[in-house]
Backbone as CSV, one residue per row, in Angstrom:
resi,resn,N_x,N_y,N_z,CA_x,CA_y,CA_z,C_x,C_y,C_z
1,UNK,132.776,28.463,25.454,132.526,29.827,25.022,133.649,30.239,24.070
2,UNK,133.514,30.749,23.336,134.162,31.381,21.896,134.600,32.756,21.918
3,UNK,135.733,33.136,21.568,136.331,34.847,22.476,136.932,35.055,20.969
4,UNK,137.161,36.270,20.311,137.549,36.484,19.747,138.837,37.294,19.520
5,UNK,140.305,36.475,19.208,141.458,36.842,19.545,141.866,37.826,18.079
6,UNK,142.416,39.031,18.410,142.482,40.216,17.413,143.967,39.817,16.854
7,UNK,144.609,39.221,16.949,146.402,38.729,16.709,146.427,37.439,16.191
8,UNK,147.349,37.315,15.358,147.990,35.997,14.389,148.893,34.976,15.809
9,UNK,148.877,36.021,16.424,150.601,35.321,17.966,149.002,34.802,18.887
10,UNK,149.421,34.187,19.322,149.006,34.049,20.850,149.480,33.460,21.905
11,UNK,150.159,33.660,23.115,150.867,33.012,23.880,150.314,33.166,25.537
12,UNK,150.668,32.127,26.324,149.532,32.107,27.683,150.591,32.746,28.328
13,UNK,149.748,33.221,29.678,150.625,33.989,30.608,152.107,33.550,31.163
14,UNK,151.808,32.389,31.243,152.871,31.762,31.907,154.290,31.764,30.504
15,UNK,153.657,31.108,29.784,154.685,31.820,28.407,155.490,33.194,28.775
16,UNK,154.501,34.407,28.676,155.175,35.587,28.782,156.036,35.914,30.147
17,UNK,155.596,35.097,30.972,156.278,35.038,32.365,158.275,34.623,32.136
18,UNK,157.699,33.197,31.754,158.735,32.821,31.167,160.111,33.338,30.558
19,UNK,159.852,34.308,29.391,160.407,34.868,28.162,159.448,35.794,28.082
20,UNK,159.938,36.941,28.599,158.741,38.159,27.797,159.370,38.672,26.728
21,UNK,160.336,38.631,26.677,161.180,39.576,25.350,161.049,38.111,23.872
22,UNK,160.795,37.530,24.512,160.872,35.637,23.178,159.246,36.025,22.856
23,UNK,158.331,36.197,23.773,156.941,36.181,23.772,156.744,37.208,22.622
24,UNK,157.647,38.684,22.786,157.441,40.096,21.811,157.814,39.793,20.702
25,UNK,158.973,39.028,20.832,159.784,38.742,19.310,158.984,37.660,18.486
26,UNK,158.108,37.184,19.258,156.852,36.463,18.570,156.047,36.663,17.444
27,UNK,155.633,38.096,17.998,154.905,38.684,17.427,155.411,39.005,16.349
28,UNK,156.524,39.229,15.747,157.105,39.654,14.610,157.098,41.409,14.567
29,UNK,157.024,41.689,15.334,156.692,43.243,15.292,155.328,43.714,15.287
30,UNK,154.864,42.490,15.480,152.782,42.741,15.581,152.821,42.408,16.913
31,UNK,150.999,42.504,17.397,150.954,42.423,18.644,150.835,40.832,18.619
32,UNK,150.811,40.386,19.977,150.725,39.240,20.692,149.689,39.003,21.480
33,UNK,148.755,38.255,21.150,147.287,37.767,22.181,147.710,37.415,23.572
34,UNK,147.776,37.510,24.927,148.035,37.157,25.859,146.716,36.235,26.488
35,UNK,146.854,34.789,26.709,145.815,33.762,27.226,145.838,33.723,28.623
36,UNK,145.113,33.428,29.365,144.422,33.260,30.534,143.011,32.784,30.386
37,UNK,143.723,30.769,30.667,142.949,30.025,30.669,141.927,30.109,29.593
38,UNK,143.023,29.867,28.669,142.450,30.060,26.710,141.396,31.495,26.593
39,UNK,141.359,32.152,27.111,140.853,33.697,27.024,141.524,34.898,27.265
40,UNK,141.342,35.732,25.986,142.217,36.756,25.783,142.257,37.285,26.951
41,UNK,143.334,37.972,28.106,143.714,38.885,28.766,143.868,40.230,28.427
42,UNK,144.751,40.200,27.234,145.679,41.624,27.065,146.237,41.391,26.116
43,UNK,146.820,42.274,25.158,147.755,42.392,23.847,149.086,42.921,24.440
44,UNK,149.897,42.543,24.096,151.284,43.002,24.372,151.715,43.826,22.845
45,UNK,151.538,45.069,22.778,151.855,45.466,21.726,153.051,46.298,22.145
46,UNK,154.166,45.922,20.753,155.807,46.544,20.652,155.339,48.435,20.034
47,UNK,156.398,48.477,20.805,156.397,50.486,20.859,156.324,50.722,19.578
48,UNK,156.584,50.373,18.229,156.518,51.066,17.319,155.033,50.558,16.518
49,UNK,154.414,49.427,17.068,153.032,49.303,16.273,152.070,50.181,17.337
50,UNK,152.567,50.235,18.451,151.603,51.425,19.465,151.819,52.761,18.785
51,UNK,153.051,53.439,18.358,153.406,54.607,17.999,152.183,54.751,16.774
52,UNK,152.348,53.865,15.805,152.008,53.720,14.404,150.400,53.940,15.104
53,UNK,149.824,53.040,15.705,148.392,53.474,16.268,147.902,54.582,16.669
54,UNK,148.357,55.256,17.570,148.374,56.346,18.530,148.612,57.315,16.683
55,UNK,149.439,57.292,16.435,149.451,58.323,15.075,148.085,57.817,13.898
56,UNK,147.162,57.233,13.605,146.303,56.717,12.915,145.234,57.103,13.756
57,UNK,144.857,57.225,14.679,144.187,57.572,15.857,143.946,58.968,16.309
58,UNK,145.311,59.733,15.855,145.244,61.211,15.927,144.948,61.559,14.487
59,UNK,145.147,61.355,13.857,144.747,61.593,12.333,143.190,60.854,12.001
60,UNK,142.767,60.240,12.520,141.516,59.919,11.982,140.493,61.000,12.960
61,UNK,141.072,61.574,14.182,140.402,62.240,14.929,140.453,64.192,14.616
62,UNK,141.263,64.206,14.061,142.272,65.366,13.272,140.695,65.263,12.241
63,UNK,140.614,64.226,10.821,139.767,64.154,9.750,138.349,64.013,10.123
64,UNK,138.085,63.663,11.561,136.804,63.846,11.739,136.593,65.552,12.389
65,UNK,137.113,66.307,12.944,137.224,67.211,12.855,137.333,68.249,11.861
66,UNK,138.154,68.024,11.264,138.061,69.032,9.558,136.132,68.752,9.122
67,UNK,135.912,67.415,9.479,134.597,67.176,8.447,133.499,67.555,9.191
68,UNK,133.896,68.199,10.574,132.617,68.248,11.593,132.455,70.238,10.835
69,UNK,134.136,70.557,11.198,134.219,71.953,10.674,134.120,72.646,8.785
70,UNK,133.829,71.884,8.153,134.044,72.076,6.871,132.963,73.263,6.418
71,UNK,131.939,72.991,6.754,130.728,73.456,6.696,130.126,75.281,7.496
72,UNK,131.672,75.266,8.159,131.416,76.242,9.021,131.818,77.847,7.990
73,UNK,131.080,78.555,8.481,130.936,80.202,7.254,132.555,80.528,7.110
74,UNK,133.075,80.990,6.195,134.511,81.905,6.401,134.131,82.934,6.231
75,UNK,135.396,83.338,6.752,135.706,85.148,6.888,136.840,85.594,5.951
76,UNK,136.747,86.538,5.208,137.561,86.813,4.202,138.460,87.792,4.917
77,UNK,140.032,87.518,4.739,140.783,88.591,5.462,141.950,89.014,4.574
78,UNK,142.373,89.768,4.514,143.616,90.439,3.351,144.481,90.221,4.313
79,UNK,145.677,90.534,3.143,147.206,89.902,3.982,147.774,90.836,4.863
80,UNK,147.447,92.243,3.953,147.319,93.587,4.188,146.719,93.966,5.763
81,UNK,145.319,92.977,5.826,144.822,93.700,7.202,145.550,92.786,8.041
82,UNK,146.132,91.998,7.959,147.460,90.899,8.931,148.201,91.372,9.722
């Protein structure tokens, strides 16, 4: 059966057991495929490509919002009536 691994790294559990910090530094600052019995488990992703996600993730959810609201009537207000 054929699994499709999302990472350039891939290293088996027992690897990361081993050396988990050798396993991260693997990755080059990308994530790392984690194997179990040649099938993906889990990604070990380093805090700043999670950060970088989690921020791409709020912003694409942020732009689908503006585009859900774009369409919605305005209200004209003076600075005056503020």
């Amino acid at each position: 059966m054929t699994h499709v691994v999302l990472s350039q790294v891939v290293a088996s559990i027992s690897e990361l057991k081993k050396n988990p910090m050798g396993t991260v530094a693997a990755g080059g600052g990308l994530s790392v495929a984690i194997l179990n019995r040649n099938e993906p488990a889990f990604y070990c992703v380093p805090a700043k490509e999670y950060e970088a996600l989690m921020d791409r993730l709020e912003d694409m959810e942020l732009a689908a919002l503006c585009r859900e609201r774009e369409n919605d009537p305005t209200i004209k207000v003076s600075l005056d009536d503020l």
